[in-house]
N, C-alpha and C positions, 0 to 999 in steps of 0.2 A: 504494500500500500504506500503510494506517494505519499512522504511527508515535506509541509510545507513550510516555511518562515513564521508563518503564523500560527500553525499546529504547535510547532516549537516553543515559541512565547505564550501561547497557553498552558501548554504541559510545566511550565517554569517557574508560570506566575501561580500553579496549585501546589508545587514546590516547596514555595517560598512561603508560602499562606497557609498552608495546610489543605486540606479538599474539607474539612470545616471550616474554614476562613471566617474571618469576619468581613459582613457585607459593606462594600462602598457605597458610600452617597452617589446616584447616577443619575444621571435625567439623558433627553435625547434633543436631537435638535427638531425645531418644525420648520426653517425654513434654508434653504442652500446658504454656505458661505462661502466668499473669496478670499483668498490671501492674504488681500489687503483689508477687508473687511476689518471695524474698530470695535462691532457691535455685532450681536448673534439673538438668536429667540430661542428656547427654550421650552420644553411641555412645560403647561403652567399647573397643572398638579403635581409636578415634580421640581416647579421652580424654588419652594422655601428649601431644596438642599443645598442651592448654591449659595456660597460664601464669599468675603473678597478672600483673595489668594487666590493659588494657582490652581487651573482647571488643565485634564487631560481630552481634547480629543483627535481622533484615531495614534498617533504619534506625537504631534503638537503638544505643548505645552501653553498655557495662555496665563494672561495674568488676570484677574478679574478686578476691578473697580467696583462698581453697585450692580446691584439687581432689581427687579422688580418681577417681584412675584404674583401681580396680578395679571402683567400683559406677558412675560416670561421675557422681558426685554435685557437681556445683560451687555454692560457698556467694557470695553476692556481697556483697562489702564494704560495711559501715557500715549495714547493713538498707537503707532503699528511698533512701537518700541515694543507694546505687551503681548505680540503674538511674537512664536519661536521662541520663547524664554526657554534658559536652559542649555540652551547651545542644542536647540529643536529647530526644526523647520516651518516657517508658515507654510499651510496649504490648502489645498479645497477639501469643505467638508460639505455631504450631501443630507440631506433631510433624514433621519432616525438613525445619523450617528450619532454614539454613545458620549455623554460627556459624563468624563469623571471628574469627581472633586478631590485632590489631592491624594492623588494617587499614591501608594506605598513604594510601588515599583515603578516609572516609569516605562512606558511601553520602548520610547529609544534606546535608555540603559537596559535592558534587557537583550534588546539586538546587538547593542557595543558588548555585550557580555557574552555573546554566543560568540559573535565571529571575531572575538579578543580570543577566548579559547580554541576557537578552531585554527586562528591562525598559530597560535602557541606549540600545536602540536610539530608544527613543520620546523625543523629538519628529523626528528625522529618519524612521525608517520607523513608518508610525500600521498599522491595519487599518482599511481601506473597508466600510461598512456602508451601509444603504438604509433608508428609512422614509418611510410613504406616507400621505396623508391627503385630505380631500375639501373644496374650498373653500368657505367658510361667507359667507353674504351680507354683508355691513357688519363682515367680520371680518378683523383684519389680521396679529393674532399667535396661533400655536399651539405649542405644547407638545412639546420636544422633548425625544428621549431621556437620562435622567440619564446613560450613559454617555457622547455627543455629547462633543467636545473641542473640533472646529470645523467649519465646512460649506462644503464645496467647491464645491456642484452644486447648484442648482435649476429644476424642467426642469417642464415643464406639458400634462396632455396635451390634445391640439389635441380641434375639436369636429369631425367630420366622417369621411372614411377613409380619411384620409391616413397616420392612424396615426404621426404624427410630434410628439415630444416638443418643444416649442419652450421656450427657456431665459429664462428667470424674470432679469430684471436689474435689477431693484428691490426687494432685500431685503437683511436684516443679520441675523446671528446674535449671541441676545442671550445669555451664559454666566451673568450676573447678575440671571436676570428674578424678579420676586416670586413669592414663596409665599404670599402673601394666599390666605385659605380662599377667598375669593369670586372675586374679579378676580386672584386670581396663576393661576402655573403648577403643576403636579402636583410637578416634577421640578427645579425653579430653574433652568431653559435653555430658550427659546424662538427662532422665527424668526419676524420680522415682514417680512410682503411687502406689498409696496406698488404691484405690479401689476395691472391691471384684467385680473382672471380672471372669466371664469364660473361662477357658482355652481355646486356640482357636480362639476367637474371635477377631476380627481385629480395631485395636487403629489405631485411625487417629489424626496426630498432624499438628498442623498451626502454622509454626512458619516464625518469620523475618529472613532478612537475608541482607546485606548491597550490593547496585545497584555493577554492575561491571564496569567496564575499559573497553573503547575502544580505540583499537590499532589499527588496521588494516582498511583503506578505504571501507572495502567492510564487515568490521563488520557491524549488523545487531543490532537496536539499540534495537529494543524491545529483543530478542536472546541474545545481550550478557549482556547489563544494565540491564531487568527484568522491567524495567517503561512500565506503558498502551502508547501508544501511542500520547496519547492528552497530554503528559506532553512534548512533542518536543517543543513547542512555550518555555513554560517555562525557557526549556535547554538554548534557544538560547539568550533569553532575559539576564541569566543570562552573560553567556558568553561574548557577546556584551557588557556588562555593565565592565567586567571582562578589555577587549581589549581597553577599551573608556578611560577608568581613564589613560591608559599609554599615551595616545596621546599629553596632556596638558602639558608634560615634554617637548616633543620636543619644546615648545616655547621659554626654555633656552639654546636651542643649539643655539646659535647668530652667530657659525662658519659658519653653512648653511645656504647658501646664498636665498631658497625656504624660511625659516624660518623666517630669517629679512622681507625681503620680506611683507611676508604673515602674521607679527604680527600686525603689523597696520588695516590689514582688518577684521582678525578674532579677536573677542571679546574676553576678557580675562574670563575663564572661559568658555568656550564653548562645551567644551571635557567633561568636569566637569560635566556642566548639562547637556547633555546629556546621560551621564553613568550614572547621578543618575537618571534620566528619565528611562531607560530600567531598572534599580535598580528598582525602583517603579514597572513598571510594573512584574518581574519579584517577588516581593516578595506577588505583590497581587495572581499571579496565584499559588505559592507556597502554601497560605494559603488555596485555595479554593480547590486545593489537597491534601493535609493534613485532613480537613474537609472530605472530600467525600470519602479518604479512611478510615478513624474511621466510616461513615456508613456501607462503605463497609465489615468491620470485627469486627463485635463487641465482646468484651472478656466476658468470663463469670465468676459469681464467684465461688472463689477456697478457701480452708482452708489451704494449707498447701502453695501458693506461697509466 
């Protein structure tokens, strides 16, 4: 089953909450807003939950000024200074998107937390990629993928119908090669082989390449990161673990009146170990993928890397 950007940030945000959570203040919107827009509307039987402070909707962060709770009219502070707070983006919101009022997690930190961990994992875990090409007579270097980071595999296919790939052991990947219009390469990354191939026949390389970014809710994690699947737990643990360590700050805000409150019952240190909890967990699943991908791709040897 495709998982999404947004599947993900949900699964994160029951994580972090518990799947008994306590419930946020929401309301929804009744009519479109722009970018630039200063002011929004609001269901007006759900307009007494808003507050001034900062409102969430879809990823935005907004700052709120007054409300009114008869017409659901909300004005947002300091004109277009109070949208994108946060280091968010203004954007367009369409009629019964969700507004939350001061969100615990914000929906952006949560994205910087997933692909903060997924990029984290690179250079221990890479994604395997393929690229194939056909040998050229008196030719020794070709042109590899700008993505390429290093090359694992070179495999050659035999002349005959044996149908068996025999492994290339005289070549080097070159990460530095020239860009000359004429004699460089396209991409500034080449592999130079130095086996006696027959012209014609078709070079197959395995090389890594570092996970991708996901930006968009409806990004596809396997499609655009390049990870199997069964590494999503991992993602999450780490992120989760990522979200947890900031929470133990709030116990120094003694201006919030929740905080005072709530230091006396919650144990010092409780955020803490918890994040180092899902840390744990999260470094053990790393290794055990780490592991199963060196089974999965094993190198062969070479004279010249």
């Amino acid at each position: 089953m495709a998982v999404s950007l947004g599947d993900l940030k949900g699964r994160i945000s029951q994580l972090l909450q518990g799947y008994t959570r306590n419930q946020q203040q929401i309301s929804w919107l009744t009519a479109p807003m722009a970018a630039t827009d200063t002011s929004f509307t609001v269901d007006t039987s759900t307009a007494n939950g808003v507050s001034r402070g900062l409102v969430e909707i879809g990823s935005e962060l907004i700052l709120v000024n007054t409300f009114n709770s008869t017409t659901g009219l909300i004005q947002v502070s300091a004109g277009t200074n109070g949208r994108g707070r946060e280091n968010t983006t203004p954007a367009i919101h369409s009629v019964n998107d969700i507004v939350t009022m001061d969100p615990d997690y914000p929906q952006q930190r949560i994205t910087e937390a997933i692909n903060d961990t997924i990029q984290a994992t690179y250079p221990d875990l890479y994604v395997m990629n393929s690229f194939e090409f056909p040998k050229v007579a008196a030719r020794y270097e070709y042109d590899m993928p700008a993505v390429a980071e290093d090359v694992f595999r070179v495999t050659v296919d035999t002349i005959g119908p044996s149908r068996v790939w025999f492994p290339s052991q005289a070549w080097r990947f070159n990460p530095q090669a020239s860009l000359q219009p004429v004699d460089g390469t396209a991409t500034g990354k080449s592999l130079q082989i130095m086996d006696m191939i027959v012209p014609g026949r078709t070079i197959r390389v395995m090389y890594s390449q570092k996970p991708g970014t996901l930006v968009n809710d409806t990004d596809d994690y396997l499609t655009i990161v390049g990870y199997p699947e069964r590494t999503i737990d991992m993602i999450q643990y780490g992120a989760v673990a990522r979200l947890l360590s900031g929470v133990e700050s709030a116990r120094l805000q003694q201006k919030s009146v929740e905080s005072t409150e709530r230091a006396a019952l919650v144990p010092t240190s409780a955020a803490s170990n918890a994040s180092q909890y899902f840390w744990n967990m999260y470094l053990r699943r790393m290794n055990e993928e780490v592991d199963r991908l060196h089974q999965l791709f094993p190198t062969y040897q070479t004279f010249l890397a």
